[in-house]
C-alpha positions in Angstrom: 0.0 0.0 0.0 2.0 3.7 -1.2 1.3 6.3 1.6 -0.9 8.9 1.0 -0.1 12.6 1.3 -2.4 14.9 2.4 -2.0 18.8 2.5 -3.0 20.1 6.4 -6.3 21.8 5.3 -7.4 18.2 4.0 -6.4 16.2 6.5 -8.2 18.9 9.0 -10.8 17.7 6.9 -10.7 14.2 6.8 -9.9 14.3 11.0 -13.5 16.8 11.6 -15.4 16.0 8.4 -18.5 17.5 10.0 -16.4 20.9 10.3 -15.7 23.2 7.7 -13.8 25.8 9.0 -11.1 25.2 11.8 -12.0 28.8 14.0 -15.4 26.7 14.5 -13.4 24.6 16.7 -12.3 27.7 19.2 -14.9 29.2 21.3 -15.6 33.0 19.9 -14.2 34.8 22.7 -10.8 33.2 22.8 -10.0 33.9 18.8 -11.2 37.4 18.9 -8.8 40.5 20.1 -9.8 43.2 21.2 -9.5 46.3 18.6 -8.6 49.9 18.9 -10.8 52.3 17.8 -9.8 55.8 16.3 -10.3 57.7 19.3 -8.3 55.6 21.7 -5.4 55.5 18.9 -6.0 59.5 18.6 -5.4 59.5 22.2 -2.3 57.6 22.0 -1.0 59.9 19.4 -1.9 63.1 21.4 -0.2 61.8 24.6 2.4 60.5 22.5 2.9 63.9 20.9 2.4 66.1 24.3 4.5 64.0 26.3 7.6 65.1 22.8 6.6 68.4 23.7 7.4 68.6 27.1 10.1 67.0 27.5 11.7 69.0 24.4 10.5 72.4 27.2 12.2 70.6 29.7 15.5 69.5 27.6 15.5 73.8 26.0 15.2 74.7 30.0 17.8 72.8 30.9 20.5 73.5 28.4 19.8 77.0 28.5 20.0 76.5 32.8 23.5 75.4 31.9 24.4 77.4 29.1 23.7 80.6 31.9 25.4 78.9 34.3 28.4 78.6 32.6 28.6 82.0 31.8 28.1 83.1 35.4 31.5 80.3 36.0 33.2 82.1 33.5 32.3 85.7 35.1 33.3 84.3 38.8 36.8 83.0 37.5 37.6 86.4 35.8 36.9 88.1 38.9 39.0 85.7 40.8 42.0 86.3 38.2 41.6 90.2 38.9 41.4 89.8 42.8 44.2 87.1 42.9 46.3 90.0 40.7 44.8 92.5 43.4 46.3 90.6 46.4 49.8 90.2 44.8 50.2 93.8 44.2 48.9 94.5 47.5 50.9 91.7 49.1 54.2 93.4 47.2 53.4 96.6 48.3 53.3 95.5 52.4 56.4 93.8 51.8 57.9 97.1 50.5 56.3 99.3 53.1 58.0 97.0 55.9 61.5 96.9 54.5 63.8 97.6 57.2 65.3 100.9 54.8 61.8 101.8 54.1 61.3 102.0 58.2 64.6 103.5 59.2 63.9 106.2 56.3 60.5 107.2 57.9 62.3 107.0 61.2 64.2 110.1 60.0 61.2 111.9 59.1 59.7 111.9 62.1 63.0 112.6 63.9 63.1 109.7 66.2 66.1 108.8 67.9 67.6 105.5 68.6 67.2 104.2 72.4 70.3 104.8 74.4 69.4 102.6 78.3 67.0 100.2 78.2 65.8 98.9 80.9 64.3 95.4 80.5 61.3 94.1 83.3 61.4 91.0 85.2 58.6 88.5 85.1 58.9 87.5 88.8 58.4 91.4 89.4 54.8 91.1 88.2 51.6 89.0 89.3 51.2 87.9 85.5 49.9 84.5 86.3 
């Protein structure tokens, strides 16, 4: 006896004769999905598109937060350059004001006169403790 091939829909058919149609065999709630309507797909698209929309406000916010941030970094450091140049002028100008020549000349100015006795104090002299 030679085999016989059958093709799947025919031997669906020769297994369920009394069935045309396989989806007869599956109850009706199982095969069928559940479909979108326009308006719940036109509110997918609208939340789709106002939630792009705000978060490209809050991405433009941001990068113009830092952009003006930066410049205010930039504007901090060029005063620090200025008051760090301040301070070393200032700095070279107490060192030059306390030079010992600079002192004994202003000494002689003011027509001060060296000491001649000094008289140093005891600490045993004085309750200090």
């Amino acid at each position: 006896m030679l085999p016989i091939l059958l093709k799947p829909q025919s031997l669906i058919k020769f297994l369920l004769p009394e069935m045309r149609d396989l989806t007869l065999a599956i109850p009706q709630g199982f095969s069928k999905r559940k479909t979108h309507t326009n308006a719940s797909i036109g509110w997918i698209n609208l939340t789709l598109i106002f939630s792009i929309i705000v978060l490209t406000f809050i991405y433009l916010f941001m990068v113009n937060n830092l952009s003006t941030k930066g410049y205010a970094i930039k504007e901090l450091e060029k005063s620090l350059h200025q008051l760090e140049s301040e301070q070393k002028r200032l700095q070279v100008q107490t060192s030059d004001l306390q030079s010992i020549d600079r002192l004994q000349l202003e000494a002689q100015k003011l027509n001060f006169v060296p000491a001649t006795n000094v008289t140093y104090l005891k600490d045993s002299d004085y309750a200090l403790k």
